[in-house]
C-alpha positions as a LaTeX table, in Angstrom:
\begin{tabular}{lrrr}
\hline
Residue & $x$ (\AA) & $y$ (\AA) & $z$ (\AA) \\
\hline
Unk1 & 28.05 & $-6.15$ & $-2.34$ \\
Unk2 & 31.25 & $-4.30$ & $-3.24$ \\
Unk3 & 32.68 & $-2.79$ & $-5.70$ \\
Unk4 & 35.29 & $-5.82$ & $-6.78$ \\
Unk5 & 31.98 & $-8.18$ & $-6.84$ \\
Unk6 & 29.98 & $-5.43$ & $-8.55$ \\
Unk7 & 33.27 & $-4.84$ & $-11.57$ \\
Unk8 & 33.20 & $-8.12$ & $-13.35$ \\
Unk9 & 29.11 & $-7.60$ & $-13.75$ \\
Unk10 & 30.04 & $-3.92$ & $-15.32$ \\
Unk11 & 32.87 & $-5.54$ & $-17.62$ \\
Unk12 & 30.16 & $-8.19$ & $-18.69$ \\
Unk13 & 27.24 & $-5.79$ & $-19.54$ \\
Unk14 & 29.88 & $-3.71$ & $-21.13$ \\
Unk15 & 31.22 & $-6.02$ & $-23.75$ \\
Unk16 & 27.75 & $-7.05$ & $-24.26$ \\
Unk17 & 26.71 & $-3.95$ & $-25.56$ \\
Unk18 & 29.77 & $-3.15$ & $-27.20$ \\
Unk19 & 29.13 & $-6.46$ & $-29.65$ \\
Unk20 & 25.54 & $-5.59$ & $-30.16$ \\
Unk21 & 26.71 & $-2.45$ & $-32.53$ \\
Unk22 & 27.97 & $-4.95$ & $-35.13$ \\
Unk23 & 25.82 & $-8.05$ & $-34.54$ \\
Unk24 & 22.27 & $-8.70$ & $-32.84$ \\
Unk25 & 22.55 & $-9.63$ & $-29.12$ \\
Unk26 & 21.26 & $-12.91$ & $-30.13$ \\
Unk27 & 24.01 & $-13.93$ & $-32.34$ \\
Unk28 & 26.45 & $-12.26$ & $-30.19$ \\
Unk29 & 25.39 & $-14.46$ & $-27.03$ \\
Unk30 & 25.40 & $-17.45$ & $-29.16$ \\
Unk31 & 28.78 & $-16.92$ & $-30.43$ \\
Unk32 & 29.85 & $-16.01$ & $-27.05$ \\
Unk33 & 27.74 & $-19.43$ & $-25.48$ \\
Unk34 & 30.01 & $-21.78$ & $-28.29$ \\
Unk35 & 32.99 & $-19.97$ & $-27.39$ \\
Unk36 & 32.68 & $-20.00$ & $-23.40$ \\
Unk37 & 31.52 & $-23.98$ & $-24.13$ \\
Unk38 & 34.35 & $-24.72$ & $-25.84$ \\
Unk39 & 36.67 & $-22.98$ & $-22.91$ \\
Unk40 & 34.92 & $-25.05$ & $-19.99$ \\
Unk41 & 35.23 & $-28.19$ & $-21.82$ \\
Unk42 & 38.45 & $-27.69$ & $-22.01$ \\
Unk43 & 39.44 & $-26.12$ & $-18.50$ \\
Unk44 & 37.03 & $-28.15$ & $-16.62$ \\
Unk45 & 37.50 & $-32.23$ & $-17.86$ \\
Unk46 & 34.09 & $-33.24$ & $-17.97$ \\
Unk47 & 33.35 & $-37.35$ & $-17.94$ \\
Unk48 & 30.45 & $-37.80$ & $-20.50$ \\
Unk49 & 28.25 & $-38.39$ & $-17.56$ \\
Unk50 & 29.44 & $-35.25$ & $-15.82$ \\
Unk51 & 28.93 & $-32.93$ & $-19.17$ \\
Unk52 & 25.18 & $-34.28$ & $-19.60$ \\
Unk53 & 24.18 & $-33.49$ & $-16.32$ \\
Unk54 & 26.37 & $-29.98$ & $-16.07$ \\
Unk55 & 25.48 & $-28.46$ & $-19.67$ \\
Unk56 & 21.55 & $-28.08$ & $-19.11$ \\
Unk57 & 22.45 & $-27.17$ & $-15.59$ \\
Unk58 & 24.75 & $-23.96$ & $-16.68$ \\
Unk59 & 22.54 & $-23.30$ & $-19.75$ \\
Unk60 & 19.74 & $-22.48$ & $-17.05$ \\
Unk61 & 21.96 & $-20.75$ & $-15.03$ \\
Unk62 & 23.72 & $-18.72$ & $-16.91$ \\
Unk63 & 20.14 & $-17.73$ & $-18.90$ \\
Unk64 & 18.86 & $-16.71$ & $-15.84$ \\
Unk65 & 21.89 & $-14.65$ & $-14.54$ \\
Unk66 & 22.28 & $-13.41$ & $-18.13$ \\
Unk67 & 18.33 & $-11.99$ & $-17.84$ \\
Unk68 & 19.26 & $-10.87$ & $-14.48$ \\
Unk69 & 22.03 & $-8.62$ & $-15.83$ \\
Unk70 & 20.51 & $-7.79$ & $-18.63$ \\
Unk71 & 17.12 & $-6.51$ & $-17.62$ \\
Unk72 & 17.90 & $-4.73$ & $-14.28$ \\
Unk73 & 21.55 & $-3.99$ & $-14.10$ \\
Unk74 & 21.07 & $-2.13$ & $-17.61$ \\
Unk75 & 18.73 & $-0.01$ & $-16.61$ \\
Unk76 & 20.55 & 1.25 & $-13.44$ \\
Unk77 & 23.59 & 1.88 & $-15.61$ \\
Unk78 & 21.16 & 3.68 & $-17.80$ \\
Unk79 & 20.01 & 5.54 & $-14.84$ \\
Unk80 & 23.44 & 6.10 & $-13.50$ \\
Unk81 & 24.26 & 7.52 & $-17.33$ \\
Unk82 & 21.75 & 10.10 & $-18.10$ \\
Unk83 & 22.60 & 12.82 & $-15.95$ \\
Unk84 & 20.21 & 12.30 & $-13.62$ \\
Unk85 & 22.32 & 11.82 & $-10.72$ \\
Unk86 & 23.17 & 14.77 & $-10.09$ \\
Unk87 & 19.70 & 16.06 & $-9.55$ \\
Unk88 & 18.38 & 12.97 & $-7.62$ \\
Unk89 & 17.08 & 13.09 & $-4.29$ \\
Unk90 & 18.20 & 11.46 & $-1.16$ \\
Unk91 & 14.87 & 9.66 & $-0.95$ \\
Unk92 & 15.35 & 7.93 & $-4.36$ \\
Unk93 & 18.99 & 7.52 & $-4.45$ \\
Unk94 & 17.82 & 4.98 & $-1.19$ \\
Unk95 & 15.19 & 3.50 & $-3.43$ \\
Unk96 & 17.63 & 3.37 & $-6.57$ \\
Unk97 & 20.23 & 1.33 & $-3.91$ \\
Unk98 & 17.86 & $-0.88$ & $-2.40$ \\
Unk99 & 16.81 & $-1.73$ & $-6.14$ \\
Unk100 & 20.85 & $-2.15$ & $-6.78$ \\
Unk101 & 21.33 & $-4.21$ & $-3.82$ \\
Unk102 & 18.24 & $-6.85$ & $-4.30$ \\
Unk103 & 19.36 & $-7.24$ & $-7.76$ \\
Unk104 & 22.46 & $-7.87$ & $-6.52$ \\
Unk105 & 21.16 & $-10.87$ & $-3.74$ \\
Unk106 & 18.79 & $-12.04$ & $-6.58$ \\
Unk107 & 22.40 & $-13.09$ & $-8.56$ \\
Unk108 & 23.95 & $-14.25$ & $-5.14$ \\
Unk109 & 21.08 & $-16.45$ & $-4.39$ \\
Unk110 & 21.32 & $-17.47$ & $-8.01$ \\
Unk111 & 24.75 & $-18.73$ & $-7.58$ \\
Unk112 & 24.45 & $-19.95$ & $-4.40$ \\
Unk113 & 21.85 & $-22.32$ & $-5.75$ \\
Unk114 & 23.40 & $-23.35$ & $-9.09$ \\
Unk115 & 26.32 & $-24.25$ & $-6.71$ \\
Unk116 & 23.95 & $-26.40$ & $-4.37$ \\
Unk117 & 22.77 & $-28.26$ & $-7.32$ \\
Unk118 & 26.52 & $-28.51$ & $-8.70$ \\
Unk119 & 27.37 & $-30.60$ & $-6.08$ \\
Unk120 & 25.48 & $-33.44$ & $-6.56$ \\
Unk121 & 27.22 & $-34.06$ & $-9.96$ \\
Unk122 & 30.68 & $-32.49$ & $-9.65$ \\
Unk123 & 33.67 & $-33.08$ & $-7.45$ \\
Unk124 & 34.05 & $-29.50$ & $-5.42$ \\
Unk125 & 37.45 & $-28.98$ & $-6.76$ \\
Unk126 & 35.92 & $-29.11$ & $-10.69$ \\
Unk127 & 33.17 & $-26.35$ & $-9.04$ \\
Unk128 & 36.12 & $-24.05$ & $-7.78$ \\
Unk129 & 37.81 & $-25.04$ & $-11.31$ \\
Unk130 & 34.35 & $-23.43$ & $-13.30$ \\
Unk131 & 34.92 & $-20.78$ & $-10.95$ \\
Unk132 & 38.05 & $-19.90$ & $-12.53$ \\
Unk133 & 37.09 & $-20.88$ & $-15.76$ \\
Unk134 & 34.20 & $-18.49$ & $-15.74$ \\
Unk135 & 36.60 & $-15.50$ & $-14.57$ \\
Unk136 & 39.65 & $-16.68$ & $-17.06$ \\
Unk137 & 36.98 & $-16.46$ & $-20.05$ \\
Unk138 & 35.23 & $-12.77$ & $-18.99$ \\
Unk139 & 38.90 & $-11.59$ & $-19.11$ \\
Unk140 & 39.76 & $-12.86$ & $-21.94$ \\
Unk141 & 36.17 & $-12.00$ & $-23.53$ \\
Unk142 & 37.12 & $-8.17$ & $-22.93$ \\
Unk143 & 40.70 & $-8.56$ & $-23.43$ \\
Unk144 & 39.80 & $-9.90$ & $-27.01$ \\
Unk145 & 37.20 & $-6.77$ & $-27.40$ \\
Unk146 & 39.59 & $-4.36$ & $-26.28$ \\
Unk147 & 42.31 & $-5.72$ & $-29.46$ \\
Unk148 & 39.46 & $-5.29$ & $-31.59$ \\
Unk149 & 38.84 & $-1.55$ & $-30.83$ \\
Unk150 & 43.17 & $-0.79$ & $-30.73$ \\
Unk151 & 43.08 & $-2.56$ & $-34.35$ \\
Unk152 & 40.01 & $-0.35$ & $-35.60$ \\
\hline
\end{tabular}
C-alpha cells in the first residue's frame, strides 16, 4: 500500500490519541460515532429502509476497522517511535513490513467486503457518496483538533 493510502490511517490514529489526553477513548469514539452519524445522514440521504439496513452494517464495519487500527497499527507506530529503528536489523525490519503490509490487506479486505455487502442495499453512487463522506469528516475531524490546539 502507499504512502497516500497509508496517511489518512496515521491522521486517524493520531487524533485518536490526541482526544484520549482529555477524555477516555470510549467517550471520545462515542462522541466522534454521534458526530460522524450525524454527517452521513446528512451527506448521504438515507430512505428509512436504506438507514436500517446501512447503520448496523457501518457500526460493524467501522468497529472492526477501528480494532484493526487500533490494536496493530498502534503498536507499529509505537515501534516506529521508540528509537528502535535505528538499531533494527534487516531481518526484522522484513518481518516488521510484512506485519505492516498484512495489516494493511486485513483493512483492504475489510473494505472490500463492507462494500460487497453495501451493494445489496445502496445505489453505487450513495457508496462512492460514503466514500467521500468518510474522507470529508476525517478532515474535518483533524481540522477541528488542530483549532483546538492553535486556541490552547
Amino acid at each position: 500500500m502507499n504512502i497516500r493510502k497509508l496517511l489518512p490511517l496515521l491522521f486517524l490514529l493520531v487524533s485518536f490519541s490526541f482526544y484520549a489526553q482529555s477524555e477516555s477513548m470510549k467517550e471520545k469514539k462515542e462522541k466522534i460515532k454521534e458526530l460522524k452519524v450525524a454527517f452521513f445522514t446528512t451527506e448521504l440521504d438515507l430512505t428509512i429502509s436504506q438507514a436500517e439496513k446501512f447503520w448496523p452494517l457501518y457500526n460493524t464495519f467501522d468497529d472492526k476497522q477501528f480494532e484493526l487500527r487500533h490494536q496493530k497499527m498502534r503498536a507499529f507506530m509505537k515501534r516506529m517511535n521508540d528509537g528502535s529503528l535505528d538499531k533494527i536489523t534487516e531481518k526484522e525490519a522484513n518481518i516488521f513490513l510484512v506485519q505492516m503490509e498484512d495489516t494493511e490487506e486485513e483493512l483492504f479486505l475489510l473494505r472490500k467486503k463492507f462494500t460487497q455487502n453495501l451493494r445489496r442495499i445502496l445505489p453505487s453512487v450513495k457508496i462512492i457518496k460514503l466514500r467521500k463522506a468518510e474522507e470529508d469528516f476525517n478532515r474535518k475531524l483533524l481540522q477541528q483538533y488542530r483549532n483546538k490546539g492553535i486556541k490552547k
